[in-house]
TIMI-49204 format. One record per atom (N, C-alpha, C, O, CB): x negated, z negated, y. Coordinates in steps of 0.02 Angstrom, whole numbers, plus 50000, padded with zeros to 5 digits. Glycine has a CB too. Layout:
<atoms>
XZY ...
</atoms>
This chain:
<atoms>
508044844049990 507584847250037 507004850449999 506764848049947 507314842050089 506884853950017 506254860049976 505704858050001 505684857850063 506284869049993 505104856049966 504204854149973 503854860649983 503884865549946 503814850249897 503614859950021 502984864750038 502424862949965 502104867849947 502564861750131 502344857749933 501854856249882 502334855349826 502844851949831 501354849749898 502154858649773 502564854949724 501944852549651 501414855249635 503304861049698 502254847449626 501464844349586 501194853849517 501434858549486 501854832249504 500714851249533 500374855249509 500364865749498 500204870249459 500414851349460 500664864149566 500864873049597 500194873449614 499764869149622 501494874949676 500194879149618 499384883449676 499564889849667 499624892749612 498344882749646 499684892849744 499614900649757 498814900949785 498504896449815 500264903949821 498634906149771 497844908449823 497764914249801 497534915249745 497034904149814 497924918649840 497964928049858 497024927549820 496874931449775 498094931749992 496664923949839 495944926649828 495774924249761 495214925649739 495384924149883 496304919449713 495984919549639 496184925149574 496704925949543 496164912449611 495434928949568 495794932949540 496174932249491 496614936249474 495544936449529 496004926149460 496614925449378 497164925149408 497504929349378 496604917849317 497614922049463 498064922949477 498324930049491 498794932249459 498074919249512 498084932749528 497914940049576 498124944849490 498324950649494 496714941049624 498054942549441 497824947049367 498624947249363 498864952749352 497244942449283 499164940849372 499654941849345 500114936049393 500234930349374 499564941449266 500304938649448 500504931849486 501284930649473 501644926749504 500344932349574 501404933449438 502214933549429 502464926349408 502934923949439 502474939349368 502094921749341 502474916949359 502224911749393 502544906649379 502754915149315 501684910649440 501564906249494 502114909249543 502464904449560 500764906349524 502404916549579 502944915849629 503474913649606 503864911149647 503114921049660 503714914149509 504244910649502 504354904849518 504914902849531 504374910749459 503704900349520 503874894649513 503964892049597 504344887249611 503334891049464 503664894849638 503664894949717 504194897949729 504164898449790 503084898249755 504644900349714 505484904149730 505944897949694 506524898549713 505674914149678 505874893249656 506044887649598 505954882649637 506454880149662 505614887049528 505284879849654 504984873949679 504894871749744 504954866549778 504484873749658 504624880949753 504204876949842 504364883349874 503864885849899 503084874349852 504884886649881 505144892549932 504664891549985 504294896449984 505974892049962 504494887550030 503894887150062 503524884450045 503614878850022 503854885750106 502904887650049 502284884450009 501594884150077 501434888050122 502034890749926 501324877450050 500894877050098 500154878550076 500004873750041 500964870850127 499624882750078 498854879150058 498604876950104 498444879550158 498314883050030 498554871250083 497884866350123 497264869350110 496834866150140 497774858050092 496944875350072 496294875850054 496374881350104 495854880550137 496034876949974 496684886250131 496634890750149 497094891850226 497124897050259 496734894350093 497384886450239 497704884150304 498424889750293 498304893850337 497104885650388 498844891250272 499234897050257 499904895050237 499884890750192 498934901250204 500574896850257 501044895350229 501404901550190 501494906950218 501384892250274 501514900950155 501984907950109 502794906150083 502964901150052 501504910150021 503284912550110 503804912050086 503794917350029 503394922050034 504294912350136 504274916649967 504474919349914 505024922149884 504994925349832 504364916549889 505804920549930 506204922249917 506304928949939 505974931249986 506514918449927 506864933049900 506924939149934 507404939750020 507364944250061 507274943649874 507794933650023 507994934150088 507564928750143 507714928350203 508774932950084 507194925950121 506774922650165 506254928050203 506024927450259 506394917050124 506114934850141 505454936650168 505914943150198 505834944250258 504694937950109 506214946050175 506824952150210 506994947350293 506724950250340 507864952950138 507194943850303 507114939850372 506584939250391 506604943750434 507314933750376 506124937450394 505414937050423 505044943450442 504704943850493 504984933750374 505164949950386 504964954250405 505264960250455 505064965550480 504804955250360 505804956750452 506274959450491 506134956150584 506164960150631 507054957250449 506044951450590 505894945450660 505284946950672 504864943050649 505914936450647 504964954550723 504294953450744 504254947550796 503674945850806 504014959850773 504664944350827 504514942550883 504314935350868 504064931950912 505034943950930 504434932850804 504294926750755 503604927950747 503114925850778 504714926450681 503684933150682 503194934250653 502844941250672 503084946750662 503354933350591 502334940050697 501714945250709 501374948350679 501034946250632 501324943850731 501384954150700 500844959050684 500054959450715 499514960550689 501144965050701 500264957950783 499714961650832 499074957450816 498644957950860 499914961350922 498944954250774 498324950650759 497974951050694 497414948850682 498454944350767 498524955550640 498434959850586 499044956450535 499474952150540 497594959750556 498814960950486 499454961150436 499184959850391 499594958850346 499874967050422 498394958650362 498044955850309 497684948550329 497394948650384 497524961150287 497664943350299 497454935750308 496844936250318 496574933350365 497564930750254 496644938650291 495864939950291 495654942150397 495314938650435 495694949050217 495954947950412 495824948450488 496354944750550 496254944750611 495834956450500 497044941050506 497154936250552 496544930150559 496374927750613 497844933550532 496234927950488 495834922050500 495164923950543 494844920550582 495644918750429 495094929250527 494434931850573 494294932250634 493734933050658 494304937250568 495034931350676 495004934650745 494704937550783 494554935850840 495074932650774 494524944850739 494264949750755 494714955550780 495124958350744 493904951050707 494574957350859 495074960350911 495344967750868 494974971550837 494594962050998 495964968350875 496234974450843 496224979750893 496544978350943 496954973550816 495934985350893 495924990650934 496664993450957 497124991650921 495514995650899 496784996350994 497364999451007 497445006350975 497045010850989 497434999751075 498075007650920 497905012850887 498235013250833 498595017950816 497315013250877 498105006850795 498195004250736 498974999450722 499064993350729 497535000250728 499425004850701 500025005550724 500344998550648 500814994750659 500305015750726 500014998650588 500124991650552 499994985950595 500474982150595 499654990750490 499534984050630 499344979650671 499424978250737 498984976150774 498924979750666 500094979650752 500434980750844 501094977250819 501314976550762 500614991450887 501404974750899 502014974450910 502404979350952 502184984350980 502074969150930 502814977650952 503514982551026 503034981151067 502604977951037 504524978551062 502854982451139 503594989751129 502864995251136 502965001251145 504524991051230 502084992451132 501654999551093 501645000151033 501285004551008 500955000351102 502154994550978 501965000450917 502355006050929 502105011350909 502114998250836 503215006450971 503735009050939 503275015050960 503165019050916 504575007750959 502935016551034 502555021851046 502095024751019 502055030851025 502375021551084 501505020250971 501135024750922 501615024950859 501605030950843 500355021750902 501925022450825 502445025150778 502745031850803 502615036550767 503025019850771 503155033350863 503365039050850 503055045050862 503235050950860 503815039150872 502305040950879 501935048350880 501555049650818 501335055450818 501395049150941 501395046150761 501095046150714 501695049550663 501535052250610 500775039250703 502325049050684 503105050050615 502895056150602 502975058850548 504135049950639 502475060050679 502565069350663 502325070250595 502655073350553 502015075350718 501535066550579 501505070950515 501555066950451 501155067250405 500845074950512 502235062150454 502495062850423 503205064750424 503665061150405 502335059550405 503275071150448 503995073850452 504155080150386 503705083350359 504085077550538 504925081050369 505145083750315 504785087950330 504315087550291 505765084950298 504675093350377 504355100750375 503615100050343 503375104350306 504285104350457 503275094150363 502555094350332 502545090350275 501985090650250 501985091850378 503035085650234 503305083950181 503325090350136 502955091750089 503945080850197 503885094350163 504075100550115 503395105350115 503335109250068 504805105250148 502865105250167 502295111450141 502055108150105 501815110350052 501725114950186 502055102350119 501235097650069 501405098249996 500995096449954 501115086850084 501895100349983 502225097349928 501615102449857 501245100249813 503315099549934 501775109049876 501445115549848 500375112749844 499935112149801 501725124249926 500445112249901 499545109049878 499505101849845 498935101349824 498985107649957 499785097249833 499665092449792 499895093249747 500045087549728 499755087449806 500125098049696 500535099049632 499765103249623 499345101049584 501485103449629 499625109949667 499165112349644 498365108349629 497875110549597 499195117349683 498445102049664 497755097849665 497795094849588 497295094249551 497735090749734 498455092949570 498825089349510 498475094449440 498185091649394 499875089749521 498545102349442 498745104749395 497685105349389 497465105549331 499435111649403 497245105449437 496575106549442 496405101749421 496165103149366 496285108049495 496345094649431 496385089449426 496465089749332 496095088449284 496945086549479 496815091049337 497105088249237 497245092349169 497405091449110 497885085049235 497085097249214 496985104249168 496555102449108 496695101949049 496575110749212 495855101649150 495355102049111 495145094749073 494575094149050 494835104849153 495605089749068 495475083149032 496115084748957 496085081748904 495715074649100 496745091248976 497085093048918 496435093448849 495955097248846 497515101148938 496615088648805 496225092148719 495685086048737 495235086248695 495765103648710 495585081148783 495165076448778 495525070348745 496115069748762 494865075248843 495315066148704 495545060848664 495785054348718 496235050348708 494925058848609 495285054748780 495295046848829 495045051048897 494655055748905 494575038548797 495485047048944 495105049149014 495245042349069 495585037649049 495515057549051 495075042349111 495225035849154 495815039749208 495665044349246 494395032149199 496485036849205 496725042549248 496605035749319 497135035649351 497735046949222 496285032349338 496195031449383 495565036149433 495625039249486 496185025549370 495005034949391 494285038849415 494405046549396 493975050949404 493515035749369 494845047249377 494825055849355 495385058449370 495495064449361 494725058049277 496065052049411 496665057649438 496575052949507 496245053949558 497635058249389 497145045849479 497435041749549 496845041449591 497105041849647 497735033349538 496345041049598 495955038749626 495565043449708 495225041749756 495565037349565 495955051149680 495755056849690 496295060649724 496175065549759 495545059449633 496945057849713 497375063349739 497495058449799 497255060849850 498075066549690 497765053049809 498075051849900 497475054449955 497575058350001 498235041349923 496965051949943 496275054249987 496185063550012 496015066150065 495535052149928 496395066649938 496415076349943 497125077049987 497225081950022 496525081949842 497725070449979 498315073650009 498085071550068 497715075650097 499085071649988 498205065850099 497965063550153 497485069350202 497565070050263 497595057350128 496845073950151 496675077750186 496575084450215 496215087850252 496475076350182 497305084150160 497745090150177 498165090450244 498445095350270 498215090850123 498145084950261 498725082550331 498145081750388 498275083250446 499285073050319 497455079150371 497215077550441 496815084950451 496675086950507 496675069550448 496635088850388 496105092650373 495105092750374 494615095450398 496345096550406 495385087250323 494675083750335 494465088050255 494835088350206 494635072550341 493855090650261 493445095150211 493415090350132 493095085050129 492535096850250 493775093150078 493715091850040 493095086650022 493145080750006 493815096650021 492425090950031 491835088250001 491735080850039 491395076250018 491165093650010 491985080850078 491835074850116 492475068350123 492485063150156 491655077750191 492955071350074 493375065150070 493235058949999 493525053549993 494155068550065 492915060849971 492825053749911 492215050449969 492585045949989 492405056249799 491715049550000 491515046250037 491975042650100 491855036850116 491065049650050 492415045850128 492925041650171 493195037050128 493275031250148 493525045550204 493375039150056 493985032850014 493225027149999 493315021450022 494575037149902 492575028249967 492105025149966 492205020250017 492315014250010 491585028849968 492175023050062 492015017950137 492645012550137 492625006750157 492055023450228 493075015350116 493725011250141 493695006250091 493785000350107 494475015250144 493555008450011 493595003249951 493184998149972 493414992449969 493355005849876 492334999350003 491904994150013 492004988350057 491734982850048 491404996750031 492524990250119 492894985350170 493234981550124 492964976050115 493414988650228 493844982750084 494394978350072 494414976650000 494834973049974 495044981450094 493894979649967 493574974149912 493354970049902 492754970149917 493314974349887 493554964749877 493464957949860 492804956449809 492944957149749 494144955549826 492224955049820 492034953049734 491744947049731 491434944149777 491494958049693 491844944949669 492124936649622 491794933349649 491194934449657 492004934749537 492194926649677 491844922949724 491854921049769 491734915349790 491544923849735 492064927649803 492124927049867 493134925549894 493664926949866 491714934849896 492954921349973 493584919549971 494004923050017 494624922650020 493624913149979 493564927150060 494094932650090 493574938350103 492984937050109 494564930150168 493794943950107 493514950650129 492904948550194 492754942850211 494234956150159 492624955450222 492314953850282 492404957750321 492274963650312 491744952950282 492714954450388 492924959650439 492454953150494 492254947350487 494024961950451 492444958750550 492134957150599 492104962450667 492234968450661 491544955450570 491894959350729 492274964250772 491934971550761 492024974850812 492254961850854 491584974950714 491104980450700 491634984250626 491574990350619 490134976650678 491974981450591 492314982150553 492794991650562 492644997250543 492664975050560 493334989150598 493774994250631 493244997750664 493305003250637 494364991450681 492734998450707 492375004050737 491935005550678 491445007050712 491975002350808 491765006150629 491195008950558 492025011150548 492235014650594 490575001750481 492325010150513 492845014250477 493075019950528 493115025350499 493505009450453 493215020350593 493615025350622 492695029550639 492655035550625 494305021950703 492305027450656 492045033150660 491625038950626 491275043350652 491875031950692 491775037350550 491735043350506 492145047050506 492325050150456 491695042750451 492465047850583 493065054550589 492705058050661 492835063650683 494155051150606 492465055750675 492165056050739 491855063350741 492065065650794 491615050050750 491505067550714 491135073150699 491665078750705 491705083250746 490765072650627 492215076850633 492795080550615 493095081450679 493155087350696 493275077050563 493305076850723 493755077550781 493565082050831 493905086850846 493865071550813 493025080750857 492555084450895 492635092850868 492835097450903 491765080950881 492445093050810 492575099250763 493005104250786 492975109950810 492855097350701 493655097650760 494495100950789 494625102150840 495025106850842 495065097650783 494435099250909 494225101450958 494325109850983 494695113451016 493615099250950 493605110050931 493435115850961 493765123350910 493775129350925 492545115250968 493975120150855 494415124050799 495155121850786 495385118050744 494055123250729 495435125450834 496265121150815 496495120850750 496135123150706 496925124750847 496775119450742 497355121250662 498025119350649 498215117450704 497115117950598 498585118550604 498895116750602 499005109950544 499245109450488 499125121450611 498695105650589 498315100950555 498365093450590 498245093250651 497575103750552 498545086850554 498685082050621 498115080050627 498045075150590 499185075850621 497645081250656 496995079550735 497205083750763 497515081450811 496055080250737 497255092250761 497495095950807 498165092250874 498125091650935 497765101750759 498685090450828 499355088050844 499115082650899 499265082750958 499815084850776 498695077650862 498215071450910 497955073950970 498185073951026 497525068450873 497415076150947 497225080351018 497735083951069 497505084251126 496785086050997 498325086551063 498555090451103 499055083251121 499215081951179 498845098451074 499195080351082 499965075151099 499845069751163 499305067051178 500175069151019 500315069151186 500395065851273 500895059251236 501205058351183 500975072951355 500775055651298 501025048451294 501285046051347 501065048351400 500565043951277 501765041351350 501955040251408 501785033251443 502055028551414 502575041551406 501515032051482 501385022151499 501695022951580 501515027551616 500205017951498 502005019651593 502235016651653 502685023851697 502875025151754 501465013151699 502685025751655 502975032851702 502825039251698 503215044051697 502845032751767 502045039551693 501345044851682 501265046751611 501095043351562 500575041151705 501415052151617 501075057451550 500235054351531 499935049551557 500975067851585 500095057351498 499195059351481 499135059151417 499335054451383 498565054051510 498835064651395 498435064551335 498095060951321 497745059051368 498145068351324 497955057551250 497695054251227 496875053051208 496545057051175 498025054751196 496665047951232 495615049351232 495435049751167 495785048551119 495005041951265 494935051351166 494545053651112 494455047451059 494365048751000 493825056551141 494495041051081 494545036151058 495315031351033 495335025251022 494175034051099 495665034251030 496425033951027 496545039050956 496815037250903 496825037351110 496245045950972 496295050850907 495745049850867 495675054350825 496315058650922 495295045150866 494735042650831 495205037250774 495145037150713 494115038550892 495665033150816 495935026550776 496615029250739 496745027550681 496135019450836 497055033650777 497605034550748 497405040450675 497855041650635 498145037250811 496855042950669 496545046950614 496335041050575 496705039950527 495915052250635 495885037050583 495725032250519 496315028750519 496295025750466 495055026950522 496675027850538 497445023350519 497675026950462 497675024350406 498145023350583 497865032850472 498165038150434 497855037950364 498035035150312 498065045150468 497445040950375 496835042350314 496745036350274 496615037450215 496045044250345 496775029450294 496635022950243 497285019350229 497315015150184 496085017050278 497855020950270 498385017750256 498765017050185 498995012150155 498735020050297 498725026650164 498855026150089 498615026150042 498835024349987 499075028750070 497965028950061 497375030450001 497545024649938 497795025849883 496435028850037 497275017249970 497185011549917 497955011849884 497995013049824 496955003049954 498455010949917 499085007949872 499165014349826 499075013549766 499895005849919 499275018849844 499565027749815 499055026649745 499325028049692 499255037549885 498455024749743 497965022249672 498315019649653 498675022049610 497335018249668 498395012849677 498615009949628 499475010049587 499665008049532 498425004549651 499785013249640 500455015249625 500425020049551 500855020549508 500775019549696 499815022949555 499805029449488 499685025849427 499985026149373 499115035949494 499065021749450 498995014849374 499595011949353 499745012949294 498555007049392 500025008049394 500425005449382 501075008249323 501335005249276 500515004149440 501195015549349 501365019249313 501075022249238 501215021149179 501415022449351 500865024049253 500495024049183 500465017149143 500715016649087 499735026349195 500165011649175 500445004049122 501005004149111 501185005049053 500394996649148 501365003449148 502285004149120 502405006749068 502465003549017 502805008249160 502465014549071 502585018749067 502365020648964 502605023848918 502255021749135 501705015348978 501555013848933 501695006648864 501565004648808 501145014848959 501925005948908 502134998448873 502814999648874 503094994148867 501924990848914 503225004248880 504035005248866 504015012048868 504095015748917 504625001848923 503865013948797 503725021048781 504405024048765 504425030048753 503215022048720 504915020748765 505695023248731 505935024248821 506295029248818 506315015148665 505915022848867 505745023548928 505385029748946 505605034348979 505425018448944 504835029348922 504415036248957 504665041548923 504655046648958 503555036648950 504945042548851 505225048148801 505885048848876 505805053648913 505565044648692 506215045948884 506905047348931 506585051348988 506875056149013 507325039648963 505995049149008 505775054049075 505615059849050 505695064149093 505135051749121 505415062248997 505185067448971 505835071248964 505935076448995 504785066348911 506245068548926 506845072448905 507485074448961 507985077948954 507145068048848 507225070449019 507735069849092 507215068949142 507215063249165 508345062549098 506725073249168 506145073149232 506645070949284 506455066849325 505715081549256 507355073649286 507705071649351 507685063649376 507695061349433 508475073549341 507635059749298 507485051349337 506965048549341 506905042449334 507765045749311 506335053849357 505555051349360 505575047649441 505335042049452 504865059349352 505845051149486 506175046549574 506155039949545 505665036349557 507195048249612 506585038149512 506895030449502 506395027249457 506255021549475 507705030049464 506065029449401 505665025949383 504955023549433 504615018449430 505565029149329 504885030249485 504405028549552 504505022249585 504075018249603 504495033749610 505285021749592 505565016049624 505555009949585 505325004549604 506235017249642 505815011349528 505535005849490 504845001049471 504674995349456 505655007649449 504675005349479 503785003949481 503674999749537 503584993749528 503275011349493 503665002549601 503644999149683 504164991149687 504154986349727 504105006449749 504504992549636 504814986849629 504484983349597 504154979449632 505344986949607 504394982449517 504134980449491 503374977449501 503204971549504 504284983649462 503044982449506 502164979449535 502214983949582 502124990049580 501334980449482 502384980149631 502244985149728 501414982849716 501164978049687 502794979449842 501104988649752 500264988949777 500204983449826 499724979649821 499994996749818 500614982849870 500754979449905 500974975649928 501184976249985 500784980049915 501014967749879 501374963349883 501284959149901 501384954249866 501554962249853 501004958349973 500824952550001 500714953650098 500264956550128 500084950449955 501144951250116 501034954550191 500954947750222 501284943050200 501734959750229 500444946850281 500424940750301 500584941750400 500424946350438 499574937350270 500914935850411 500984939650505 500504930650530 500154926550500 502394941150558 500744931550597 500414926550638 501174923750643 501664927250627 499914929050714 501234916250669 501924914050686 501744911550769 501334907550791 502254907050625 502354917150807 502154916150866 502524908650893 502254904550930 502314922750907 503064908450869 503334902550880 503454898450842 503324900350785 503744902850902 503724891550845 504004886850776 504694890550742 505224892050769 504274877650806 504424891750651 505004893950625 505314888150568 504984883750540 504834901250594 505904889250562 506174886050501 506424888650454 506784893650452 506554882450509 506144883650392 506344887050326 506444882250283 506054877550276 505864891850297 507134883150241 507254878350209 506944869450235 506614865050207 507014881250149 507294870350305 507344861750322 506754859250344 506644853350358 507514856950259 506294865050348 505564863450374 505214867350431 505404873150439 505124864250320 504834865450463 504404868250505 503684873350504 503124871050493 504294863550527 503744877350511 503234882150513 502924880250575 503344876250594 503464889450509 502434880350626 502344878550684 501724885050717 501144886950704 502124870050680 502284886650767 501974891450804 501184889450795 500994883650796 502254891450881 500554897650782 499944897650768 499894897650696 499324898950679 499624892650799 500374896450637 500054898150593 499894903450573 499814908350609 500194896250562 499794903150486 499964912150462 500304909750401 500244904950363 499164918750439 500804916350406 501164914650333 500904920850304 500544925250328 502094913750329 501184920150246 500984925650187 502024926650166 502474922550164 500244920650096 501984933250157 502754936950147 502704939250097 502484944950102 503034942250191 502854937050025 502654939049969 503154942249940 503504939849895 502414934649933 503234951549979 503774954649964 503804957749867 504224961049838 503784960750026 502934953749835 503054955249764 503374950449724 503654951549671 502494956649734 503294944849756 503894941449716 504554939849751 504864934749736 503674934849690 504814944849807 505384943949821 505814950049781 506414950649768 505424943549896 505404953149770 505624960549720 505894957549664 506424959749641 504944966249690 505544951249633 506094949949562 506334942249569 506294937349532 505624950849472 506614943449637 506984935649634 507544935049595 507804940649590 507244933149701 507784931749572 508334931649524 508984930549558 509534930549532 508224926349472 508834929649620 509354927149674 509624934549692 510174934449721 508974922449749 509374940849680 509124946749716 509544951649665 510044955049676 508204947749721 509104950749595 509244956149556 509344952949499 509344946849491 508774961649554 509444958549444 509774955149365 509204956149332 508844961049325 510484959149320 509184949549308 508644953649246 507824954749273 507434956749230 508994963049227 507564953749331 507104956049367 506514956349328 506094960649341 507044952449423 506414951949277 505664952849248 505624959049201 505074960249178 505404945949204 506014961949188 506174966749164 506214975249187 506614977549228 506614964349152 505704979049153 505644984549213 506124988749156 506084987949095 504684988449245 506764995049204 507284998149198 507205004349250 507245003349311 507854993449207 507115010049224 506935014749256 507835017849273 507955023249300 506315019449210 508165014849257 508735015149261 509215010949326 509795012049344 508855013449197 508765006649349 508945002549378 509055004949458 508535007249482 508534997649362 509585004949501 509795008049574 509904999749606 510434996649610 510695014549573 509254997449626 509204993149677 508914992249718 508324991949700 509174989649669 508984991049807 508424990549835 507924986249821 508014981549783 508524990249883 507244987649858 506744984549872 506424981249911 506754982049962 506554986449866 505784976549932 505514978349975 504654980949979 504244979350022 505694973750006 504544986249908 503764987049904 503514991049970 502924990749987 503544991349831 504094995750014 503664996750060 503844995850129 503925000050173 503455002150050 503924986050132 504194982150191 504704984450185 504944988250142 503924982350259 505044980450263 505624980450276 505614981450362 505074980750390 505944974150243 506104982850395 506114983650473 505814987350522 505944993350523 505994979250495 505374984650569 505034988550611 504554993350578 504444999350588 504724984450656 504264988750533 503624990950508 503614992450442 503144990950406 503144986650518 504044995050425 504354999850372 503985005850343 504105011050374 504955002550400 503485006550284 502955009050273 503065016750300 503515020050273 502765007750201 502675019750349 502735027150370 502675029650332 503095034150325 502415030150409 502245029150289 502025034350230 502315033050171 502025034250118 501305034550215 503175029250178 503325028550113 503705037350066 503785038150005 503905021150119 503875042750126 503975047250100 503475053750048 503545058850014 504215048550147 502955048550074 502165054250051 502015049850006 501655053149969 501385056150113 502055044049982 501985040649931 502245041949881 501955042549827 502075036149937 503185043149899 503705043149849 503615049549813 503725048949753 504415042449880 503415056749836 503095062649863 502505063749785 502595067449736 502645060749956 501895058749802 501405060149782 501525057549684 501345060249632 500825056449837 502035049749704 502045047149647 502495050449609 502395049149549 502145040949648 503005054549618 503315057849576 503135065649548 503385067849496 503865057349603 502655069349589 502135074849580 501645073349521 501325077149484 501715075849648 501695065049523 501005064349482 501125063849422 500825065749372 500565058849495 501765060049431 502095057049361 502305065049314 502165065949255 502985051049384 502635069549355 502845073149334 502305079749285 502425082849233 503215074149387 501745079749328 501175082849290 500925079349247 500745083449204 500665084649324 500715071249219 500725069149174 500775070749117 500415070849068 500925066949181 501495072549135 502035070549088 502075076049044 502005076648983 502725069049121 502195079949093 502125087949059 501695090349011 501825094448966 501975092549104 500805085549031 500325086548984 500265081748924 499985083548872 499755086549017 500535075548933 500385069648881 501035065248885 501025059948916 499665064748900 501485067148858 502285063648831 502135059048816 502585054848816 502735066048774 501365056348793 501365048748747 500595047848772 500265052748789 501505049148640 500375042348773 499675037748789 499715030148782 499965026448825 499435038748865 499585029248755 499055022248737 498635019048819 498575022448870 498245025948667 498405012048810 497975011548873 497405008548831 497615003948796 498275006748944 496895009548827 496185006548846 496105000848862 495725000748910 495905008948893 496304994848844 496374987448890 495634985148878 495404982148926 497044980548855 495244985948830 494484983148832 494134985548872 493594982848882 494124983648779 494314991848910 493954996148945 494204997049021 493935000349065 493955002448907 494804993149025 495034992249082 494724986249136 494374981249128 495674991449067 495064989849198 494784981749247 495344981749295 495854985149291 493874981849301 495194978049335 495904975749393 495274976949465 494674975449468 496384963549379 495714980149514 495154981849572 495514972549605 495944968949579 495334992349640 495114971349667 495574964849691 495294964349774 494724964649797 495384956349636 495824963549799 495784964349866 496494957649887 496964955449854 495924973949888 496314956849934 496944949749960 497504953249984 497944949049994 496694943850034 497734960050001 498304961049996 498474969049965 498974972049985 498534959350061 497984972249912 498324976449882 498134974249802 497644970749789 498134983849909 498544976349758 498514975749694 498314980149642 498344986149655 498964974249682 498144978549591 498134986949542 497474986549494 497174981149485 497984995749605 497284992649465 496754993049416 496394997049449 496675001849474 496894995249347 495614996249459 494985000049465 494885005249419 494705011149425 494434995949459 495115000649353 494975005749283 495475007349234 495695001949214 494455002849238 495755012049204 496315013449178 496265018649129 496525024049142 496735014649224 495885017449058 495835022049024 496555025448982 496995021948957 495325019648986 496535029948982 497305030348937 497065034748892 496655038848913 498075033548976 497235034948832 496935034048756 497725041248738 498315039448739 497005022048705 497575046048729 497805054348727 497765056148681 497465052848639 497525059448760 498115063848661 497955068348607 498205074548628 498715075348661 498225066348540 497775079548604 497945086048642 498805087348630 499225090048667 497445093048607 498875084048562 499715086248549 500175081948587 500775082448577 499995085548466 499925077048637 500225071848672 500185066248626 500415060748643 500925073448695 
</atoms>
């Protein structure tokens, strides 16, 4: 029978030394304690890759509608209607398929031409510099410009939206969970509030326009959507990818860097920069930690979960279960296996096509400029938040000749 405790285990999403490198604390919780309990933090977490592929798959188990980060399940601070990560059936399936529009192939395929051109502005002018941070001087900069290429929110005014969003779901040392509160979700959605109004009165082909004009259906009855509906489904949009799409670019670049006979192959074959994207999301997903509410009593491995808790779905260490894949600690840009860095099921990351999109645009301009880089590790830092991962700081150490 499998222990929820095993002697001298400890998971905790909020320490950062763990948080720095959690890979072999989930080994040993996929080994020891497939369910794991903290008593410090009231929380149960599964680790396997088919324990958490089931769970995330079972909304009716495991919940959304009370949030998808631990931090605002423990808070029970009311989730607005809107906020399509944080819903169940049968209103998410309805704000999901009204939010898919912009991410559909047709606005996939325009976007494609302005974020290559943001790419080539962006990095032009760091070519012939010795060191640059490609976090503060690329990743950090492009999901926020794409993102506001889709809602059409004014350049000058998008590094203050990503500002706002970093200051919510940053963690700093010490502290044991973020701070949300019922004021939380209304400060974030209404630094769109101006813009909307705006669009209003200036159509475009632009999603607030799409918002504003789009109808819904409840009980039978049409109606367009209130002003407060296209207030929430805009900050959904706009913060959903910003943080991970960062850190997805760091991640890359560490790799990328640390298996340089690897990165020479992307250079010499751009066609398998896709798979090394995938590899990456495998390897260090941004996002490896999804937590639901348990609406009812579940079982796992011979034990009881009991309706009211929260578990934690730790789809980053179900990515290298050994049960799963070969070799898993091992990153292979070569490697054709699924995942789960961006979920699994209902709630199946929307924006995993604008991710896949942005991270292979990015990699690919890189690449083109600097075949080879070094990283900066004295000069580096790790950003830390309880459910996204990655570096704040990411110097990479260049030469004009690559």
């Amino acid at each position: 029978m499998a222990d929820t405790k095993a002697v001298d285990l400890y998971y905790d999403p909020y320490d950062f030394d763990i948080d720095s490198n959690p890979y072999p604390v989930w080994k040993r919780l996929r080994a020891e304690a497939p369910l794991y309990y903290n008593d410090r933090h009231n929380f149960y977490a599964v680790s396997r890759y088919d324990d958490v592929a089931a769970a995330l798959a079972d909304w009716e188990t495991f919940r959304s509608g009370r949030g998808t980060v631990a931090d605002v399940i423990f808070s029970g601070a009311e989730i607005p209607p809107g906020i399509i990560l944080w819903e169940d059936p049968p209103i998410h399936d309805v704000h999901r398929k009204l939010l898919a529009k912009v991410f559909s192939p047709r606005r996939m395929l325009g976007i494609e031409s302005q974020v290559r051109n943001f790419c080539v502005k962006a990095l032009d002018p760091l070519v012939g510099t010795s060191e640059f941070d490609v976090i503060a001087d690329f990743g950090a900069l492009m999901p926020m410009r794409t993102i506001g290429y889709l809602l059409g929110i004014p350049e000058a005014d998008q590094a203050a939206i990503r500002d706002s969003t970093d200051e919510v779901i940053t963690l700093k040392d010490g502290e044991s969970s973020a701070r949300f509160d019922a004021s939380t979700f209304e400060q974030s959605a209404q630094v769109f509030a101006e813009y909307i109004e705006w669009r209003a009165e200036h159509p475009s082909d632009d999603l607030m326009t799409e918002l504003l004009d789009a109808e819904v259906e409840e009980d039978g009855v049409r109606r367009k959507l209130t002003r407060l509906e296209v207030l929430t489904y805009t900050s959904t949009v706009a913060g959903a990818g910003n943080e991970t799409t960062t850190r997805l670019i760091g991640f890359m670049a560490q790799l990328l860097a640390e298996n340089p006979e690897q990165r020479a192959q992307l250079v010499a074959e751009p066609g398998l920069i896709p798979r090394a994207v995938e590899e990456t999301l495998r390897f260090e997903p941004p996002s490896p930690v999804q937590a639901r509410y348990v609406a009812r009593d579940a079982r796992f491995h011979d034990q009881t979960v009991p309706e009211g808790s929260v578990i934690l779905l730790l789809n980053g260490s179900a990515n290298r279960d050994e049960r799963r894949f070969s070799d898993p600690d091992r990153f292979d840009i070569h490697r054709d296996a699924s995942h789960l860095g961006f979920g699994y099921g209902l709630h199946f990351c929307l924006g995993a096509a604008l991710a896949r999109l942005e991270g292979r645009i990015a990699l690919e301009e890189l690449l083109r400029r600097w075949p080879k880089w070094d990283i900066d590790y004295d000069n580096a830092a790790r950003a830390h938040t309880s459910s996204v991962r990655g570096w704040g700081k990411l110097p990479l150490i260049v030469s004009s000749g690559g």
